[in-house]
C-alpha positions in Angstrom: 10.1 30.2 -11.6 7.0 27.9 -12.5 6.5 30.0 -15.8 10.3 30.1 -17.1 10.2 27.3 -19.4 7.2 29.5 -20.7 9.2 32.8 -21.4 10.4 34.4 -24.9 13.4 35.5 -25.6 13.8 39.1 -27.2 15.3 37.4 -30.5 12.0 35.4 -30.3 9.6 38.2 -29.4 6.1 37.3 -31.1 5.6 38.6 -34.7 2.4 40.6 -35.2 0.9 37.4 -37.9 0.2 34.2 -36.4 -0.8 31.0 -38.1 -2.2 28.5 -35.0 -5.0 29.5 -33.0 -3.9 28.1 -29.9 -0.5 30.8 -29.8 -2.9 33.6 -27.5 -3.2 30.3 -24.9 -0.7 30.2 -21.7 -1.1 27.0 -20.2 -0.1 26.3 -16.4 1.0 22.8 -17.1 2.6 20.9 -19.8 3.4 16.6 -20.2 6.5 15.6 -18.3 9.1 12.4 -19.4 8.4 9.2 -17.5 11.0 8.2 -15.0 12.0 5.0 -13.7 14.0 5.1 -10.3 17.2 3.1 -10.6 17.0 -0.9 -9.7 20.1 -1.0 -7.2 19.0 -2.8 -4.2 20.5 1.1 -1.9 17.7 3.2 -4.6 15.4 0.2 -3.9 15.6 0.1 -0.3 14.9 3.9 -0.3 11.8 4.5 -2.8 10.6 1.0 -1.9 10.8 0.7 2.0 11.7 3.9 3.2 9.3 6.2 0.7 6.5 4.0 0.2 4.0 3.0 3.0 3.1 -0.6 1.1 6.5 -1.8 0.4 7.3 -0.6 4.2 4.4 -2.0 5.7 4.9 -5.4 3.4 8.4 -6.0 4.3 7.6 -5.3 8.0 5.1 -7.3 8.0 7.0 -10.6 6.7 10.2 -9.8 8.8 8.3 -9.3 11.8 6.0 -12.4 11.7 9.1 -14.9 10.4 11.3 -13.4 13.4 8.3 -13.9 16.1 8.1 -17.8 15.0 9.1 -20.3 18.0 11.7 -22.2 17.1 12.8 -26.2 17.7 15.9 -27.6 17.5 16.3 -31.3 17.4 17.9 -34.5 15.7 17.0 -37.8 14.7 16.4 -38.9 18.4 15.0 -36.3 20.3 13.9 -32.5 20.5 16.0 -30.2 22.9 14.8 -27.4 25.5 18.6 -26.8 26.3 21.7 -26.7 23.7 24.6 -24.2 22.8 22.9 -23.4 19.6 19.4 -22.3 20.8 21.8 -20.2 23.3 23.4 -18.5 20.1 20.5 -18.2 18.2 18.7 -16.4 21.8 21.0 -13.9 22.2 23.5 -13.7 19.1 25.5 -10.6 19.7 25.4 -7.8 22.8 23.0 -5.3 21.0 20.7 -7.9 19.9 18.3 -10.6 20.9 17.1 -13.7 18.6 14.1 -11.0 17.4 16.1 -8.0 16.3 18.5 -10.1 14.6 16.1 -12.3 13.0 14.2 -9.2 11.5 17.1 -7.7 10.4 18.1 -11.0 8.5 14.5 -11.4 6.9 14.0 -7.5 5.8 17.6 -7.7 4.1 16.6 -10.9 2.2 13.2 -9.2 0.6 14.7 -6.2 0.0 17.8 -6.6 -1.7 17.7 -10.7 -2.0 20.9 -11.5 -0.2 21.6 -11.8 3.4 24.8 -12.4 5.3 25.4 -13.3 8.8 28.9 -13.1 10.0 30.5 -15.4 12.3 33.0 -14.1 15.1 34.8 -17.2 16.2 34.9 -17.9 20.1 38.8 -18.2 19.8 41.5 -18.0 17.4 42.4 -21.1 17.3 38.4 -22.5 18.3 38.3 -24.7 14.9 35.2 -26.7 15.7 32.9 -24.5 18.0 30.4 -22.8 17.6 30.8 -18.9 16.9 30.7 -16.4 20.0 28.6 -13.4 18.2 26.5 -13.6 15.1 26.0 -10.3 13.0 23.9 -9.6 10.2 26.2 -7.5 7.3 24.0 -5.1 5.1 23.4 -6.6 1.7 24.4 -3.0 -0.2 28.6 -3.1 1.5 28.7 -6.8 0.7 30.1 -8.3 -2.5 31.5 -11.7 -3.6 34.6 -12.5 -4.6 33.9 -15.4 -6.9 36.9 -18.5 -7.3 38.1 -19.5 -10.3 35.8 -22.7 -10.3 33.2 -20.3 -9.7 32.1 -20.6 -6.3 32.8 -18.0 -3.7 36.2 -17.7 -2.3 35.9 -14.2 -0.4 33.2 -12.0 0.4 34.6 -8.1 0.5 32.6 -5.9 2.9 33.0 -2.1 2.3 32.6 0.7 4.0 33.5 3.9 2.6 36.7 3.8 1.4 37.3 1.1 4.2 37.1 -3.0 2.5 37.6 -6.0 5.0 38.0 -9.1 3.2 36.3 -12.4 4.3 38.3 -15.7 3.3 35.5 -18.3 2.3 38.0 -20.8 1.6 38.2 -22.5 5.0 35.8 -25.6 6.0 33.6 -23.9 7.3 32.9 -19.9 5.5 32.6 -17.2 8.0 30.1 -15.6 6.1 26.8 -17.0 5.8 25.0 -16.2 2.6 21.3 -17.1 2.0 20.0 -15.7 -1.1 17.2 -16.3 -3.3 16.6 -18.3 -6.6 17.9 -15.3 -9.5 17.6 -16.9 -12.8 20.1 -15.0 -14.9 22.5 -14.1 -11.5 25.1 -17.0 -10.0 25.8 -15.2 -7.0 23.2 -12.8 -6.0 19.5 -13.2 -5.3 16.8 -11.6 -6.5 14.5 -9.5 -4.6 10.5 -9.3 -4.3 11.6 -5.4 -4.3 12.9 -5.9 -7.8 10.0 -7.5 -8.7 7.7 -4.6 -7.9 10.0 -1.6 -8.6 7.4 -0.4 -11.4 4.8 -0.9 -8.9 6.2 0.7 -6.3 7.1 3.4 -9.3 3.7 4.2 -10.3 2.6 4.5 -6.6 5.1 7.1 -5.2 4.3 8.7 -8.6 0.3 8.9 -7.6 0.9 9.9 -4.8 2.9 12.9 -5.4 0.8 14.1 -8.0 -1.9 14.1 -5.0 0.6 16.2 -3.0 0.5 18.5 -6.3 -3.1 18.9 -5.9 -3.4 19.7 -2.6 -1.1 22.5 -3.0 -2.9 23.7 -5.7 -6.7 23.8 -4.4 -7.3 20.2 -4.6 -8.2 21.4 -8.8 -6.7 20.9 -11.7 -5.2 23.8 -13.1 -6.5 26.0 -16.2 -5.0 28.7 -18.6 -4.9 32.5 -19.3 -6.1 33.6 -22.4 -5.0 36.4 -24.0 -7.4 38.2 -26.1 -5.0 41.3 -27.3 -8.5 42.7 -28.8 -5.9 42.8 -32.1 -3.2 44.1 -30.5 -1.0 40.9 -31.3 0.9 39.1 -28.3 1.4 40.0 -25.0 4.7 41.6 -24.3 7.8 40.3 -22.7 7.5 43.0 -19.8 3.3 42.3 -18.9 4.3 37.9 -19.8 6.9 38.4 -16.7 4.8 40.4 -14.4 1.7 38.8 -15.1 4.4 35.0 -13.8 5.3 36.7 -11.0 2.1 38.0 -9.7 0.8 34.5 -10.3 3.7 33.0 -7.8 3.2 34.9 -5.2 -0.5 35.6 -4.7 -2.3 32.4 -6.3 0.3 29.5 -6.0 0.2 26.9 -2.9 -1.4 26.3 -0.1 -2.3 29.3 2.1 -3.6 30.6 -1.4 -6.2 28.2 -1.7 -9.5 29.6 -3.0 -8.4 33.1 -3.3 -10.2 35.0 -6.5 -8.0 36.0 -9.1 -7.8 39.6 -10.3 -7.9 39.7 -14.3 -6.7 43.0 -16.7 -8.5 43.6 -19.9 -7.7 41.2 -22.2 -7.3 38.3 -20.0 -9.8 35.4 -19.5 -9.5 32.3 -17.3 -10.5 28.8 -18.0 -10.8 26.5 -16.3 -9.9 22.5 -16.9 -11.9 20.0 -15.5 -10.8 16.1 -15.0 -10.5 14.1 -18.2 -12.0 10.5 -17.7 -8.4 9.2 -17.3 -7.7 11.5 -14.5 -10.8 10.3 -12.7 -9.5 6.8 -13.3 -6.1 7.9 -11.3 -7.7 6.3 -7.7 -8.2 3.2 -8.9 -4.3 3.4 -10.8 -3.4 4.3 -7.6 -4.8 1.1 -5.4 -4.2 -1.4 -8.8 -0.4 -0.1 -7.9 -0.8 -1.2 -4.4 -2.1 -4.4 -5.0 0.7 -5.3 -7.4 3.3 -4.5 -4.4 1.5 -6.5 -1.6 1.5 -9.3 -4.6 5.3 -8.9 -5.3 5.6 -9.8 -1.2 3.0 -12.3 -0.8 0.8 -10.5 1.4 -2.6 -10.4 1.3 -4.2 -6.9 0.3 -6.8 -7.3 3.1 -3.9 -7.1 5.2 -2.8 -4.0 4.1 -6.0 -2.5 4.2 -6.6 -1.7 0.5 -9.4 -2.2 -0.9 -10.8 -3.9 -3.9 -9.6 -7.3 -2.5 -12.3 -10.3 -2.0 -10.0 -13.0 -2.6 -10.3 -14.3 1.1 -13.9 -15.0 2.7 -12.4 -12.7 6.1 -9.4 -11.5 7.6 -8.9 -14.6 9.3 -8.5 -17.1 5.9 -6.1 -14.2 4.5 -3.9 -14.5 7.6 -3.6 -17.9 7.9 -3.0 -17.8 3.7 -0.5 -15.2 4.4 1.3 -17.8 7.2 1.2 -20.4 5.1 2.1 -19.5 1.8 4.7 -16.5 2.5 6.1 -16.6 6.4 6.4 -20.5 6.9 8.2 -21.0 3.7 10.5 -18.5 4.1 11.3 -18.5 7.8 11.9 -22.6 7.0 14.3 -22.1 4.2 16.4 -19.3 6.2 16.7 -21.0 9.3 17.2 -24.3 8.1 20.5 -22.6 6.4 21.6 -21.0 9.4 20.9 -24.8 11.5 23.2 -26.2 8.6 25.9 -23.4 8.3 26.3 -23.7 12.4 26.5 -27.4 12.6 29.7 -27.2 10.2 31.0 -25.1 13.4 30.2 -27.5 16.2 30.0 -31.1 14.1 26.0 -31.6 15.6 23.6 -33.3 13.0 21.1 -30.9 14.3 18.3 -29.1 12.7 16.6 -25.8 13.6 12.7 -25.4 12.3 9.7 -23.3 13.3 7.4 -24.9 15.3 4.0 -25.6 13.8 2.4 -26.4 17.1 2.8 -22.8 19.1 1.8 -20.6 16.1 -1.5 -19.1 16.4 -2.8 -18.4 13.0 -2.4 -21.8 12.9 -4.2 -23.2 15.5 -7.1 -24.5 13.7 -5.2 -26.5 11.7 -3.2 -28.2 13.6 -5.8 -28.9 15.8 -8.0 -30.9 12.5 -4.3 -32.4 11.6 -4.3 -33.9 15.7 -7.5 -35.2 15.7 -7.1 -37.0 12.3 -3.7 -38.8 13.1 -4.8 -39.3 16.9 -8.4 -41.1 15.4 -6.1 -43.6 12.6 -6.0 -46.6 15.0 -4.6 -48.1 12.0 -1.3 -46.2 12.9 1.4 -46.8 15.5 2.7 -44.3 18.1 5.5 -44.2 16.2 4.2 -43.4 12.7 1.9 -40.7 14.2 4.6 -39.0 16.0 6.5 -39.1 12.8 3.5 -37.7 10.8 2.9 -35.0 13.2 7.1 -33.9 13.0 7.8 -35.3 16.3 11.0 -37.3 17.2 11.0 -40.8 17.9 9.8 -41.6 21.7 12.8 -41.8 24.2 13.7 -44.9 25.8 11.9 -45.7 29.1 9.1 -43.1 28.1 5.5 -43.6 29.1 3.5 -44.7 26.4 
């Protein structure tokens, strides 16, 4: 009952003298502890992504743009529409395509700051070719088994009581792990989550105390005074009754506006908003910002408010492009391009391609007409500047 942590004891039944004026008073609420939610990537994952729309919307947000990207493979000589790894990288297992795979690679790296791709080999005995399924692992089962020079040897991958163990020790690892830069961690990564735990903290914290007032008028809540007219405290028998009419007919929801009822000796007051609780909006949206900064996304974005860092929405996506998706999508895929060449022996290297992303359009298009106007330039330096191979032989100029 919402009044127990109130009651007396009989041992403890009010004397007849008291010495502080505010013993007649019988608040509604009192100061709770502060509590932090624990920093695990699993507890993370859940009061970060799952229970908070910014975090969810942030992460989705990232993973979804970085997996759309187009992607080029090519070496030192030439760029290719047709190759075994763009076939892998298209359709990587049965119940995924490049997207879903992608997305689930990304979203495991910001939220827990590891991701692993497992390799199933095309054969047993299939030493240099390249793998027949790729899988992304969740980051929360995985851990690494570290050698005694300190590098991996082993990844274990739990499940339950269930452990497979992957054997690292090979040429070429089975297990792909891309991680980012931890400073004070040599085999796991830190995660933007991490970074805005307190953040996200403070803003599932707001936002239940909102719940709180819905379901209790919208108001903040006040206390019964008990004037006694010198009759001393109230007893234990009207201190129950008087909690459990209050529970049922003037708690929640459906009991919203409905007048109270008052026997002699009782008077209500009401408590208004201190000047910090009007400030709890603004705590609220300050917490919101902090996340989407964690990420690297752009508040306007997000649609909070507050945010005039950007001239329109249009700078603050192509910022968000440049400064958050490219770098990241570069970085992960360039791992995978290296991890699968150790497989099939190709100096090949997989990037995103500049030229077919649209927030980017206007760019490129300035960069085009800058190299294309340098007369001072070859064909072969230009096409260099602007990331293209070198021109094959027998090509038109």
């Amino acid at each position: 009952m919402a009044f127990d942590f109130l009651r007396r004891g009989k041992e403890q039944a009010a004397p007849e003298r008291k010495a502080s004026a505010t013993g007649p008073v019988v608040a509604w609420h009192s100061a709770g502890r502060v509590a932090w939610s624990p920093r695990d990537s699993g507890s993370l994952t859940r009061t970060g992504f799952m229970g908070n729309p910014v975090g969810y919307r942030a992460v989705k947000m990232i993973a979804e743009a970085a997996a759309a990207l187009p992607l080029v493979l090519q070496d030192r000589d030439r760029r290719f529409d047709v190759h075994p790894l763009l076939a892998l990288i298209q359709r990587p297992n049965p119940a995924q395509g490049r997207a879903e795979l992608l997305e689930a690679l990304f979203a495991q790296l910001l939220l827990s700051g590891n991701a692993y791709v497992e390799a199933v080999p095309s054969a047993p005995d299939a030493a240099e070719a390249l793998p027949q399924e790729l899988h992304v692992l969740r980051s929360d089962r995985m851990r690494v088994v570290p050698g005694a020079d300190g590098w991996p040897m082993a990844y274990e991958y739990a499940v339950g009581a269930r452990k497979h163990r992957f054997d690292a020790a090979g040429p070429v690892s089975p297990i792909c792990h891309i991680r980012n830069h931890h400073p004070q961690d040599d085999h796991y990564g830190f995660a933007p989550m991490q970074a805005a735990a307190t953040a996200v903290d403070v803003h599932n914290s707001a936002s239940r105390w909102s719940k709180s007032l819905l379901d209790n008028a919208a108001r903040p809540s006040g206390a019964l005074v008990w004037r006694g007219d010198g009759q001393g405290g109230m007893g234990e028998d009207q201190f129950r009754r008087l909690s459990e009419e209050i529970e049922e007919n003037y708690r929640g929801a459906r009991n919203a506006g409905r007048p109270m009822v008052l026997e002699g000796g009782l008077d209500w007051k009401p408590m208004g908003f201190s000047p910090s609780d009007m400030e709890f909006q603004k705590t609220k949206e300050a917490a919101a910002r902090e996340i989407a900064l964690a990420f690297g996304v752009p508040p306007m974005l997000l649609g909070i408010p507050g945010d005039a860092t950007y001239a329109n929405y249009q700078e603050a996506n192509r910022a968000f492009y440049r400064l958050t998706v490219l770098p990241l999508a570069a970085r992960v895929v360039a791992r995978l391009s290296d991890w699968l060449a150790g497989y099939s022996g190709a100096a090949v290297e997989l990037k995103p391609d500049l030229d077919q992303i649209p927030a980017l359009a206007a760019e490129r298009e300035a960069q085009w007409s800058r190299v294309a106007r340098a007369g001072f330039l070859s064909a072969a330096e230009k096409r260099a500047l602007l990331g293209l191979p070198p021109r094959e032989a027998g090509a038109d100029d």
